[in-house]
N, C-alpha and C positions, 0 to 999 in steps of 0.2 A: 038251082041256078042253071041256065042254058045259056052259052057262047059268050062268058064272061071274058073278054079278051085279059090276056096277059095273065091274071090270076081271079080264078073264083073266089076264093079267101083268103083273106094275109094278115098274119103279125110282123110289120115291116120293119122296126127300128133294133127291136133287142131286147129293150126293157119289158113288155107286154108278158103281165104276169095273171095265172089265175084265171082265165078265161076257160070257158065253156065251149068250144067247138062239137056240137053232136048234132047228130040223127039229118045232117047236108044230102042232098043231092048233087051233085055236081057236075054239069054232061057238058061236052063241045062236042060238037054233030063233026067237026072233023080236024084232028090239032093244028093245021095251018091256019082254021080261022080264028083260033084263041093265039098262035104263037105272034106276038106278036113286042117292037121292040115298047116299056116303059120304064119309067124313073130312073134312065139314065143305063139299063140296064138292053142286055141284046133280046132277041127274040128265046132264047133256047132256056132265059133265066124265070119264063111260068111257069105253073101250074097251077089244078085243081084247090088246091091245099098249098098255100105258101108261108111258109113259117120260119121267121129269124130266131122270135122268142120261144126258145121251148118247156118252160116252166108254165103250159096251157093245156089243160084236157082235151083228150082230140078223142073221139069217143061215137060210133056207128053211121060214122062218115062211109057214102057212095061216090066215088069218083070215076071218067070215066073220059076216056078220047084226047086229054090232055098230051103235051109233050110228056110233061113229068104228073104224076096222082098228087102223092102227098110227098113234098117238097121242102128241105131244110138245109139251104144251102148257109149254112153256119161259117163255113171256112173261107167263103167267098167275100163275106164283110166281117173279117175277124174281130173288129172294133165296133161292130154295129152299123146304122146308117143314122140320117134325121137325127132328130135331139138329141138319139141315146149314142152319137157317135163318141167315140173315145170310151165313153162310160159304162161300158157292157162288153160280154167276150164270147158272144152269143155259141162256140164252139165248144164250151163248156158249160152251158145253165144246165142245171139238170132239167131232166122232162116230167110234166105232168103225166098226169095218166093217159095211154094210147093203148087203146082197147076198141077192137071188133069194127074197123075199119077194111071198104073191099077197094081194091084199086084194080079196075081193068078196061085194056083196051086202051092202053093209052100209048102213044109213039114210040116214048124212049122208057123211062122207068114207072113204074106203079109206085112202091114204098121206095123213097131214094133218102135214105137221112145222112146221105154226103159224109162228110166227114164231122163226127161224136163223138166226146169225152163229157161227159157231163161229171162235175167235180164239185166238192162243197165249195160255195162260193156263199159270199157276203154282202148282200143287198141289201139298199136301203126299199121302205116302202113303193118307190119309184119304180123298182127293178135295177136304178145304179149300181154298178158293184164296189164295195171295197174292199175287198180283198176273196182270194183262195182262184183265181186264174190259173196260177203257175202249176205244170204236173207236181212237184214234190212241197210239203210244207216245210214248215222256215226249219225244223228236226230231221225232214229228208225223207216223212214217210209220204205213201202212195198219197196222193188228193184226192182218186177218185171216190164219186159215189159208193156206200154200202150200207143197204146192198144195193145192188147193181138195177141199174131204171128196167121196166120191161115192158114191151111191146106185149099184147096180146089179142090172142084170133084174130089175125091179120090175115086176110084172105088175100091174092093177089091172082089174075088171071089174065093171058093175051096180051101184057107185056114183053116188049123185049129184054129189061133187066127189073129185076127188083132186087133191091139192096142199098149198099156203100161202097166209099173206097176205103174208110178207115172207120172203127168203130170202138169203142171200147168202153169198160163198165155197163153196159147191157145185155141184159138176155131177151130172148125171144119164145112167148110161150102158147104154143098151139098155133104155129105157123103154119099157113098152109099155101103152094106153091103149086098152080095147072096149067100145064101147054102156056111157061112163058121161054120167051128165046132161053134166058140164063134163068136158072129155077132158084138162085138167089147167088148175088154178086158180093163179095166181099175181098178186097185185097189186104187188107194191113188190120192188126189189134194190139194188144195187150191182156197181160193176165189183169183176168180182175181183183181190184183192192182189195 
């Protein structure tokens, strides 16, 4: 895809389960001509890679010149959007598999998975949830995932951040980080479950 404004690819609402996201290209010749404002959202809210629902394989994606690469702002519509609003808690679906995706050259972050918890939760075939959102269950123990979701061979290069501002129940494996401003940004976690 070349100069997809706003977003090259998107799981928009929350619900968006089981998908195959692999083997993308993804370029904008230069992130001001992709930033751009849609669905109600500002300019800064694109990317390459735009995902509410994370229960989707994402899988030897190129991304590249975007604001954001691969993009998962989960905490920004904590209820979802479209149909799956109210119905989804898209800052805890757990993630499919994300594996050997490169993100570079893009403005602001390459891997940005914002703010993660991915927790057992209880879907209907839709992706609705009914229940397990809350961090603790109704007994008081952890909810998160176990084991913990993982990211792997994520290459990121010539961004200025890659990372989160909160994350937790995931690992990272075969991470690899070159000549970007922050070599990987994380402010907040928790022990894993």
């Amino acid at each position: 895809l070349w100069d997809a404004r706003a977003a090259g690819i998107y799981t928009e609402d929350g619900n968006e389960m089981n998908n195959v996201i692999s083997n993308n290209v993804v370029i904008c010749s230069r992130w001001q001509v992709c930033a751009v404002s849609w669905l109600g959202k500002n300019s800064l809210q694109g990317g390459g890679i735009y995902m509410i629902g994370m229960t989707n394989d994402v899988l030897y994606n190129r991304i590249a010149g975007y604001e954001h690469g691969l993009y998962t702002p989960g905490s920004a519509f904590p209820r979802g959007q479209g149909y799956a609003w109210g119905r989804v808690c898209p800052q805890f679906t757990p993630f499919g598999a994300i594996r050997g995706n490169v993100n570079h050259d893009n403005e602001r972050y390459g891997l940005y998975l914002d703010n993660q918890y991915p927790r057992n939760l209880d879907r209907d075939k839709n992706g609705f949830v009914r229940g397990g959102c809350p961090e603790f269950t109704t007994d008081g123990k952890d909810n998160g995932v176990v084991p913990a979701n993982v990211v792997e061979d994520e290459f990121d290069y010539h961004n200025i951040f890659v990372g989160v501002y909160s994350l937790g129940d995931v690992s990272f494996v075969r991470y690899v980080s070159l000549n970007n401003a922050h070599s990987f940004y994380w402010k907040t976690s928790k022990n894993f479950a």
